[in-house]
C-alpha positions in Angstrom: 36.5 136.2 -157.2 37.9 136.5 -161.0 41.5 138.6 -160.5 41.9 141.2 -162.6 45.4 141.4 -164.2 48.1 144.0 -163.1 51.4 144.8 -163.5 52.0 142.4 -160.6 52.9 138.5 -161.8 49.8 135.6 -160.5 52.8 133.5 -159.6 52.8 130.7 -156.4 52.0 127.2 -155.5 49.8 124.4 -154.7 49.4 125.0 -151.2 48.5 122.0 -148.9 44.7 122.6 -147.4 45.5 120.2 -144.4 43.5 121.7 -141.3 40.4 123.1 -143.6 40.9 125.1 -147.0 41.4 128.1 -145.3 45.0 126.9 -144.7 46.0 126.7 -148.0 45.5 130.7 -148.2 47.6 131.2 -145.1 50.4 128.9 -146.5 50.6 130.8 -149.7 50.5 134.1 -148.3 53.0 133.5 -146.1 55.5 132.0 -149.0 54.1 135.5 -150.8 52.1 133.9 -153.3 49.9 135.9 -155.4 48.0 133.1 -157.4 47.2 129.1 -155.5 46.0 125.7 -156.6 44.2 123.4 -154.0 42.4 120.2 -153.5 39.1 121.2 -152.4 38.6 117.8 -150.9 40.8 114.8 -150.7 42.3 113.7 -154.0 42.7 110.2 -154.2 38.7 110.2 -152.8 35.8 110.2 -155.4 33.8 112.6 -152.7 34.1 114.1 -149.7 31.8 115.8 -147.4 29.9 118.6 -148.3 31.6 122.1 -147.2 30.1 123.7 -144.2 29.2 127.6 -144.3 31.8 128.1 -141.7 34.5 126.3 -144.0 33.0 128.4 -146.6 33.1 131.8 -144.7 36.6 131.1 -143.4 38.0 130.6 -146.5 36.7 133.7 -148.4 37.6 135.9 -145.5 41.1 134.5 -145.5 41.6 134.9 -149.6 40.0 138.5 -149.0 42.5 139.7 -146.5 45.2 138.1 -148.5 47.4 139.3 -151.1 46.6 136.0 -153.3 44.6 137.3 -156.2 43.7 134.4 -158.5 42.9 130.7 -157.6 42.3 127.6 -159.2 41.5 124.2 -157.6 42.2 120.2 -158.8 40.3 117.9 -159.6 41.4 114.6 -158.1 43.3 112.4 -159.5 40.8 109.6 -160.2 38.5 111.6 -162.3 38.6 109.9 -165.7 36.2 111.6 -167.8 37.2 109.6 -171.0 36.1 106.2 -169.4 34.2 103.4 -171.1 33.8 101.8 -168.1 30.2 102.6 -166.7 31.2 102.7 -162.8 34.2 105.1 -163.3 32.0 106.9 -165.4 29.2 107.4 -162.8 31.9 108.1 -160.4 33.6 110.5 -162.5 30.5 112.8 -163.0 29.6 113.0 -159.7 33.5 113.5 -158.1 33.2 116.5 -161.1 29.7 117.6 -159.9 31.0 118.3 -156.2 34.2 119.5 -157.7 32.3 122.4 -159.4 30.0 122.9 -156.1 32.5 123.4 -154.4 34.5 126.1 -156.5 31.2 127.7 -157.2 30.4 127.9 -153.3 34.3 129.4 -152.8 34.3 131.8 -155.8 37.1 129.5 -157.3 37.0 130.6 -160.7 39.1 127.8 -162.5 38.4 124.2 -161.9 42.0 122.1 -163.4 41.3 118.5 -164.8 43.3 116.1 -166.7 41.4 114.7 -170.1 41.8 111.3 -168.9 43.0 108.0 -170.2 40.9 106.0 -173.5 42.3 102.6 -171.7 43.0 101.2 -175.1 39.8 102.2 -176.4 41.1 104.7 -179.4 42.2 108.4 -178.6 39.1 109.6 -181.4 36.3 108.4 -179.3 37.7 108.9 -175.7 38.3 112.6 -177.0 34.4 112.8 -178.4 33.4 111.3 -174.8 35.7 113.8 -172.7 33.5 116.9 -175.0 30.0 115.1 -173.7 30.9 115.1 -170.5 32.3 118.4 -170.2 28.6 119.6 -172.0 26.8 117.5 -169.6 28.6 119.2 -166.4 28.2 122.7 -167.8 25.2 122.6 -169.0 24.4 122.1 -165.3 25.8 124.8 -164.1 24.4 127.3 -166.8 25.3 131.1 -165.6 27.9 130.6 -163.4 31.3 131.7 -164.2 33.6 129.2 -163.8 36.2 127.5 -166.2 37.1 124.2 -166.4 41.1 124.3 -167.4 41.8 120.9 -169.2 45.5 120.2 -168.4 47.8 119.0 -170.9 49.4 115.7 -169.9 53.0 114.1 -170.3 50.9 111.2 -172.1 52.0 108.3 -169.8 49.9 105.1 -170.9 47.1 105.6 -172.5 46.4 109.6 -171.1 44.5 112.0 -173.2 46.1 115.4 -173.7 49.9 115.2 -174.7 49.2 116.6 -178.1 47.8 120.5 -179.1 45.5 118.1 -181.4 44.0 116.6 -178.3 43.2 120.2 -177.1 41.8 121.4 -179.8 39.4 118.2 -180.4 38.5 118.0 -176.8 38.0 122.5 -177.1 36.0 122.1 -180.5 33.6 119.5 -179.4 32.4 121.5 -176.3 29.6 123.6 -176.3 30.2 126.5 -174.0 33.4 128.0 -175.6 34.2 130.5 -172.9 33.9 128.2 -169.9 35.9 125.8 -170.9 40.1 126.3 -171.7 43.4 124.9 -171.6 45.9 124.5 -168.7 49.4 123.6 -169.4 52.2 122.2 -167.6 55.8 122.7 -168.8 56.8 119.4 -167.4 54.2 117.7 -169.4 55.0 119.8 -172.6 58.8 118.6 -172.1 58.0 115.1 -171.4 55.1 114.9 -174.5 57.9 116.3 -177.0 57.3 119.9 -177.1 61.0 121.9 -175.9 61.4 124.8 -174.2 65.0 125.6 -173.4 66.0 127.6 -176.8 64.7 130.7 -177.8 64.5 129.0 -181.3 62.3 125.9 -179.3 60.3 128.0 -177.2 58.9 129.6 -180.0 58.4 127.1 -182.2 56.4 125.0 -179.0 54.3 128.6 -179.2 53.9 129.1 -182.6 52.3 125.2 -182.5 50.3 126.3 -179.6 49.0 129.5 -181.3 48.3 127.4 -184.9 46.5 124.6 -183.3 44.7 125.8 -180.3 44.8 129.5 -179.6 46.1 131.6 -177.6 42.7 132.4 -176.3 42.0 129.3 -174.8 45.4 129.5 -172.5 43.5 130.2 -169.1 46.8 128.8 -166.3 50.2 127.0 -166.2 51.6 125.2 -164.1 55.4 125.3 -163.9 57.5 122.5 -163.1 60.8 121.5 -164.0 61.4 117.8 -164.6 63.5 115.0 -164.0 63.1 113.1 -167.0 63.9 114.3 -171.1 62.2 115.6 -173.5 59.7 113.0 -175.2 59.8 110.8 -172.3 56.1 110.6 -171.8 56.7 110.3 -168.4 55.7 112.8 -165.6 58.2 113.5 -163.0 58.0 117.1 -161.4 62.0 118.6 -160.1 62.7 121.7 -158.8 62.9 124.8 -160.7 66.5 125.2 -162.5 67.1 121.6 -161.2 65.9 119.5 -164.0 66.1 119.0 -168.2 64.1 122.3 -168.8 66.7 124.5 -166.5 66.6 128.0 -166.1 67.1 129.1 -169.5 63.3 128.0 -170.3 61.9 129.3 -167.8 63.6 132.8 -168.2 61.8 132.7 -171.5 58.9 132.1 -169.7 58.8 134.6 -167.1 60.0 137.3 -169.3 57.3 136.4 -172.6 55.2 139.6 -172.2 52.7 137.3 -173.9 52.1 135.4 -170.5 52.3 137.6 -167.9 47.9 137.5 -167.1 47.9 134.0 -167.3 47.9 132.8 -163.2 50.7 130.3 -163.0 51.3 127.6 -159.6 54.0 125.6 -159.2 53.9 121.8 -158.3 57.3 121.2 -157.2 58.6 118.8 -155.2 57.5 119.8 -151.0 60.5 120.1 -148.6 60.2 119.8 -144.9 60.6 123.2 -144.4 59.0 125.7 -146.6 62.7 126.5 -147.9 62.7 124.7 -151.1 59.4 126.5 -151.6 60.4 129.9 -150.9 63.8 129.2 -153.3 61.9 127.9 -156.0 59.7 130.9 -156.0 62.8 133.6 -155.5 64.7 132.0 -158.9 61.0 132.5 -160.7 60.9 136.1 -159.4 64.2 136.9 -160.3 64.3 135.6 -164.4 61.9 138.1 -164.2 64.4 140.6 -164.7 
């Protein structure tokens, strides 16, 4: 199910799929989501078990009598598709390989996955290995529509992605142009150096964006404020408003006409309730305006 851009904003959250992946729909209908990100299995798990047609079923008839429009799912979070190491690459290719099976069997059409980490092996090579692999899993899955979003990263350690350069290597050395694009994350931009809170800033981060990789290869965002300053390198998600971005870079955000088809989920912080959810989404609605 590819959306198909309106006037309306593809605006919500990573929605918990605790209780089958059908949930995650409900919960971001009811905080009045119009784009979600999920795990499609557990993410700290290199598999999980094969989806059932009735998990299937359920979850395209929830999405189709939702008003959620766009979704992407995450890969998890030990996927390291820049490894030397032979077991974590093995691993890695087949945690991606059910990844893709399972958005494919959903009608997920963006698949989110960070670059991974070169270990200390040179950022060159690890960025020419991330490109092979990402052949290697599309060629697999020749005709189907899917895009895999490579996230930028707030480069903690060794991680891939904190630069536009490692972008546009990773973009450049891939094969299948229009399934493959770029994700970012305006906590990681902050953290990996690139500011956002001046109107001067904001366009300057764009402007590099624009030179280096393209606009065209901008497929989602996620946006997170963060608790830690600009350059840090270090990836701590805060609320919206709440952190060193504040609002006046994300009011530049949700009012750049330039942005408003790209489907963005937030990954803030989860409250007990869905309060902090449903606020963080209201101050994003109204900068809007």
């Amino acid at each position: 199910m590819i959306f198909v851009a309106g006037s309306q904003r593809l605006l919500g959250f990573h929605c918990s799929a605790a209780g089958g992946l059908a949930n995650a729909i409900r919960r971001g209908a009811k905080l009045g989501c119009t784009a979600i990100q999920l795990f499609t299995k557990n993410n700290n798990r290199w598999l999980g078990p094969p989806l059932t047609l009735k998990e299937i079923d359920a979850f395209r008839t929830a999405w189709a009598a939702s008003p959620i429009r766009c979704i992407m799912s995450h890969v998890g979070y030990l996927v390291n598709l820049a490894s030397t190491d032979p077991a974590i690459t093995e691993h890695s290719m087949e945690s991606m390989r059910m990844e893709l099976q399972n958005a494919q069997a959903l009608d997920i059409p963006y698949v989110v996955v960070h670059p991974g980490a070169h270990k200390g092996e040179g950022e060159a090579m690890a960025i020419r290995r991330v490109a092979e692999r990402l052949n290697i899993l599309l060629e697999e899955t020749v005709g189907d529509q899917l895009v895999i979003a490579v996230e930028g990263t707030a480069g903690q350690g060794s991680s891939l992605g904190h630069r536009f350069e490692h972008l546009r290597d990773i973009l450049a050395g891939v094969r299948y142009g229009d399934r493959v694009g770029v994700c970012l994350d305006t906590a990681h931009l902050f953290a990996a150096g690139y500011d956002l809170r001046s109107a001067s800033a904001y366009r300057s981060t764009w402007e590099a964006f624009d030179r280096i990789v393209g606009r065209a290869a901008l497929r989602t965002m996620h946006l997170n404020d963060t608790k830690r300053e600009l350059g840090s390198r270090v990836d701590r998600h805060e609320h919206i408003g709440k952190g060193a971005i504040g609002l006046s870079g994300f009011r530049l955000l949700m009012r750049d006409l330039s942005l408003r088809a790209v489907p963005m989920v937030m990954e803030t912080p989860k409250g007990k309730t869905d309060a902090v959810d449903r606020r963080n989404l209201t101050i994003l609605q109204s900068l809007v305006k």
